[in-house]
N, C-alpha and C positions, 0 to 999 in steps of 0.2 A: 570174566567176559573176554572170548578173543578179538584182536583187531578187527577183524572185517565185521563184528556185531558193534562191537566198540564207534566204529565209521557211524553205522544209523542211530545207534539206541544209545551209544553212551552220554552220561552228564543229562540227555533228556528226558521228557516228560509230558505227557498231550496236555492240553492247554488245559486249566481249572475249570474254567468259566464256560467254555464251549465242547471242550472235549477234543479240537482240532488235534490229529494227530502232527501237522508241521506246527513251529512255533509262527503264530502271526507276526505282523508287522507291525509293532506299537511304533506307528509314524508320530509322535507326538516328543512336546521340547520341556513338556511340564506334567505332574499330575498333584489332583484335587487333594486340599489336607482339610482334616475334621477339625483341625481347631487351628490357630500358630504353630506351626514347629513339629505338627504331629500330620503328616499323610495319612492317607485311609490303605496305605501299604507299607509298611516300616523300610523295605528295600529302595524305594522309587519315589523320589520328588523333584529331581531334575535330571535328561536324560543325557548330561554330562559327566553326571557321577554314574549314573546305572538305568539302562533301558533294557527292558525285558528281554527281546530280539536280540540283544548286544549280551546280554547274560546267558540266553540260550548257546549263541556261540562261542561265548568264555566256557562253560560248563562243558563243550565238546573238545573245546581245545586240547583240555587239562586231563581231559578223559585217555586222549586216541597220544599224547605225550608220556601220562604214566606224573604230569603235575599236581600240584595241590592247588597251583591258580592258573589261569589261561583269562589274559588281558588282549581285546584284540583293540588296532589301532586305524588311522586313518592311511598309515602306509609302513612299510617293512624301515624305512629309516624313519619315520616317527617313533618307531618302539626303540631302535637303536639309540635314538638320543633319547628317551627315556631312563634307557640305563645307563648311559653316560652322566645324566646330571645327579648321579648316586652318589660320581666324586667330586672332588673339590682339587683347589689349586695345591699342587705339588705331588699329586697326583699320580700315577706312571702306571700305563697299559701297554700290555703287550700283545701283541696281533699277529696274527699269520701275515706272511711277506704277499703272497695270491688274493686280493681280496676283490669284491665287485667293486668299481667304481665311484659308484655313489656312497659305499663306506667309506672308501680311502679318501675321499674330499672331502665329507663330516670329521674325518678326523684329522686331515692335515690344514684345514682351511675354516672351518666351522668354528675348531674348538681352539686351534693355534695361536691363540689371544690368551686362551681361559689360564693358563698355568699348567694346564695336564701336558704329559710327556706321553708320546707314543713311539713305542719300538717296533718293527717289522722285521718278522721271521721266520727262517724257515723250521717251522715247528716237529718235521723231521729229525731235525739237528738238538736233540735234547741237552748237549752237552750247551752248545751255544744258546739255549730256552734259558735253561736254569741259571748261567753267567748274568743274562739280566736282571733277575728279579734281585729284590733289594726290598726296602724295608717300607718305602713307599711303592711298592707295586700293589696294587689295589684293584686288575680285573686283566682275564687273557680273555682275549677276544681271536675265536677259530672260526674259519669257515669251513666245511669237510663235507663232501667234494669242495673243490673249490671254484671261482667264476674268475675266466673261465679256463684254467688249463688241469680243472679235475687231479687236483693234487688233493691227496689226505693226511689228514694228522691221525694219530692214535690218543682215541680218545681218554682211552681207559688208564693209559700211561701219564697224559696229563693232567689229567683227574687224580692222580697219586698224589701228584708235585706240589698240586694249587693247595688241594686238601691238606696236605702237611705244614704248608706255606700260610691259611687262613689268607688264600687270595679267592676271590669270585671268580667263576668260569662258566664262559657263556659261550654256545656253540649255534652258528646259524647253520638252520637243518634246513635251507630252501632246497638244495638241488635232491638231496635223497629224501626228504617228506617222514612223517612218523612209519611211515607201512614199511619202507626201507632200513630205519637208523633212529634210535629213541637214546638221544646223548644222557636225559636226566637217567636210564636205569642204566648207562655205562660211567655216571659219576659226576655231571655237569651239573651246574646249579641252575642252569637260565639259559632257556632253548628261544631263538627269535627265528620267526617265519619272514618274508614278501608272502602273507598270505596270495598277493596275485598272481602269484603264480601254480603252487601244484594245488596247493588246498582249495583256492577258488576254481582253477581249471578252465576258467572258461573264459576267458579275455577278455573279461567284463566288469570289474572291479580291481579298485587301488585299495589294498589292507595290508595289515602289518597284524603279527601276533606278536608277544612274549608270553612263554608260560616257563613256569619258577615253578623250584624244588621245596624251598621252604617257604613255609603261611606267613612266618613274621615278615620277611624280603618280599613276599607279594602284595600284602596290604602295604609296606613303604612303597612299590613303586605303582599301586592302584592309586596311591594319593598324589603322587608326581603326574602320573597323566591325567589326574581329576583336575589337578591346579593348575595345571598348563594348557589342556583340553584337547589334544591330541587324538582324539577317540572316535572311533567308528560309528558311521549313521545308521540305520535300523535297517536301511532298505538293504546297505551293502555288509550286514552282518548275515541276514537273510543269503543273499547268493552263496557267502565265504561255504555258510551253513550248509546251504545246498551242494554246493560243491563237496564238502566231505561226505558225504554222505555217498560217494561213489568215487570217492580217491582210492580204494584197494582196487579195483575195477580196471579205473585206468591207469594208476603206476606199474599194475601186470603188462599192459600192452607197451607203456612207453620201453619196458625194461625189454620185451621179446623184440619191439620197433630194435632203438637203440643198439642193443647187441647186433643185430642183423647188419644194422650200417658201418657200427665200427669192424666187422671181421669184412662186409663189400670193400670200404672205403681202405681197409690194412694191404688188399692185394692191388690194388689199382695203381698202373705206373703213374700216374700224375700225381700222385701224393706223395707229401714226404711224410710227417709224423703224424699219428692218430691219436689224441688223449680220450683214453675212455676205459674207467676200472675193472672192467668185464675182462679186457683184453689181456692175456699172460702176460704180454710184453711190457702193459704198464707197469714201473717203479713202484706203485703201489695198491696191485693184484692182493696182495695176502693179508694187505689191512684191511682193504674192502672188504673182502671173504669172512675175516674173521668181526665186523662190526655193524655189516650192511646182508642183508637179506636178499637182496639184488642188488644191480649194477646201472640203474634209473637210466633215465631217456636224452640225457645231455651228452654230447661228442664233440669236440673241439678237433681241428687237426690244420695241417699245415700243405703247401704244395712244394712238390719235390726243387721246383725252378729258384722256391723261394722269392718269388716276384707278388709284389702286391696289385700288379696290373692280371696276374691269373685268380687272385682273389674276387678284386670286384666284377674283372666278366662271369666269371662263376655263380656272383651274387645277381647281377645284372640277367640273366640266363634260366634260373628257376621258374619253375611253375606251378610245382603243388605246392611247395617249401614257398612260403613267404618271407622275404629281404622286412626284416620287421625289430624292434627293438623288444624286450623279454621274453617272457618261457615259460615250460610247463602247462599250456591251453593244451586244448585236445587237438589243434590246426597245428603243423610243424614248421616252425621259423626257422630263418635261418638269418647270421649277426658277422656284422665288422667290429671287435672289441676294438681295435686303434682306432676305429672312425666313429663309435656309436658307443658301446655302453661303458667305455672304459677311455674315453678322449681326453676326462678330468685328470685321469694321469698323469705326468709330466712323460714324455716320447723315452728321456733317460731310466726314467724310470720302470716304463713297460720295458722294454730292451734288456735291463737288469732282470726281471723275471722272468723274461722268456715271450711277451705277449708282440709278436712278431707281425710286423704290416701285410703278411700272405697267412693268417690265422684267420680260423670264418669258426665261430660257434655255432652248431646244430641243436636246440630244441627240439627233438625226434619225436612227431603226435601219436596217434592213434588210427590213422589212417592205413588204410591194404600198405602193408609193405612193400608190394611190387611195383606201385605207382608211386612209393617213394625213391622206393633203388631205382624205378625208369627212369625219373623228374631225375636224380644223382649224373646218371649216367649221360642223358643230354645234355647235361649242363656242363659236362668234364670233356664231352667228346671237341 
């Protein structure tokens, strides 16, 4: 089955009982058992371990990934620490140096107690990759693109190193989505979503995915979010659900949007740097090309002044782009990462990688492109 049939029909099935061709909404926290211990459904007796609705969207997850499991969660860092609690004290993970925010704080503040060691790197630097691991390295954690200065790791290459190493490799695929970039058939073990962002699409639910390569490693971590409870409610497994269901549709537009603004936004004298894979100029043009399908809807870039007061007028100024915090909706936002999604940072520490006080991330929607390059254009004049 190709992707774009994969989006509607994969993992699903019309309902048994009614024939509904969408899967309903088992709004419900329990189901009837025929005797103790026996349900009158072998699958479903509490809708903590497994709700119908909440399975229909694991089944598609797992489907349009190329997984053997698709676990979806109550948010994109509930799944993240789901796989974190895989390890134990003495532990050592090693991470791409670019990550989103609210990773870098789960891991430098959350777990910074637990005994696990986290390294941050630049996963470019293979020479400097491999000097880390050791004998307790036990999980690489890559973002690719990444949030938000769209830097890429090569997947397939460290997929070589972990797999020879018997270390776990986990790749969050938010900013390129499955339609773009499928890490499990480039070598990953453990793909995590924000499903709220491309998979849901529509700015209207908090979820989180993991889908795993291996059946043994997905039943261990379906029992970690059973016993911790982490897990998605039926209404908003429904939307996620809906929402794939037309993510090939709209990662065409964000990727035709996107390109359009990073080549307007390259020649405009008020900017200084453009991050966005599409564009020759990025450092990492030819990984893209060779792992990514297209070049997705996300543009970060900088102003030529270098001033963080050309920033917020800029943000302050919009009017189709909404000044708003996440991504991937069909509506096109526009982000302060030093002020908003990336504040958890330490200021030394954004600086260190580049995330600069006159940086504004773009969100690029689905919207006419000419009423986005106009909205651009007022906003710069």
């Amino acid at each position: 089955m190709k992707f774009n049939t994969k989006t509607i029909h994969g993992g699903q099935h019309h309902d048994p009982s009614t024939g509904a061709v969408m899967p309903p909404v088992y709004q419900t926290s329990t189901f009837a058992q025929i005797t103790p211990g026996k349900p009158i459904h072998p699958d479903y007796e509490y809708s903590r371990a497994a709700n119908p609705t909440r399975t229909a969207l694991e089944l598609a997850l797992a489907s349009i990934e190329n997984g053997s499991r698709g676990l979806a969660f109550s948010s994109g860092l509930a799944a993240t620490d789901c796989l974190l609690r895989s390890l134990k004290a003495g532990d050592e993970v090693i991470a791409m140096d670019d990550l989103y925010g609210g990773t870098y704080r789960m891991f430098t503040r959350i777990y910074k107690d637990s005994g696990i060691k986290f390294h941050f790197v630049d996963m470019n630097d293979m020479e400097k990759f491999q000097s880390l691991i050791n004998e307790n390295t036990k999980l690489v954690w890559v973002e690719t693109p990444t949030n938000p200065l769209m830097k890429l790791a090569d997947i397939q290459a460290i997929a070589q190193v972990t797999k020879s190493k018997n270390i776990l490799f986990a790749v969050d695929n938010t900013f390129a989505t499955p339609y773009l970039q499928r890490p499990l058939d480039l070598g990953a073990d453990v793909v995590m979503h924000s499903a709220t962002k491309y998979l849901g699409g529509h700015s209207d639910v908090i979820a989180g995915a993991l889908i795993i390569k291996d059946a043994a490693l997905g039943e261990q971590l379906h029992f970690q979010q059973f016993a911790t409870g982490a897990t998605l409610g039926p209404m908003d497994s429904f939307l996620v659900l809906r929402g794939i269901k037309t993510l090939h549709l709209r990662v065409q537009r964000h990727c035709e949007n996107g390109q359009k603004i990073a080549d307007f936004l390259s020649t405009h004298p008020k900017i200084g740097k453009v991050y966005y894979p599409g564009l020759t100029s990025h450092p990492f043009h030819d990984i893209a090309k060779k792992q990514m399908s297209g070049f997705g809807g996300m543009v970060s870039f900088t102003f030529a002044s270098g001033l963080k007061k050309d920033a917020t007028d800029f943000l302050e100024r919009i009017k189709v782009f909404t000044l708003a915090e996440s991504l991937g909706g069909v509506e096109s936002l526009a982000n302060h990462p030093a002020l908003m999604t990336h504040a958890s940072i330490p200021e030394e520490k954004r600086k260190e990688i580049g995330i600069s006080d006159d940086l504004v991330r773009l969100s690029v929607g689905i919207e006419d492109i000419e009423d986005l390059i106009d909205d651009l254009k007022q906003a710069l004049s």
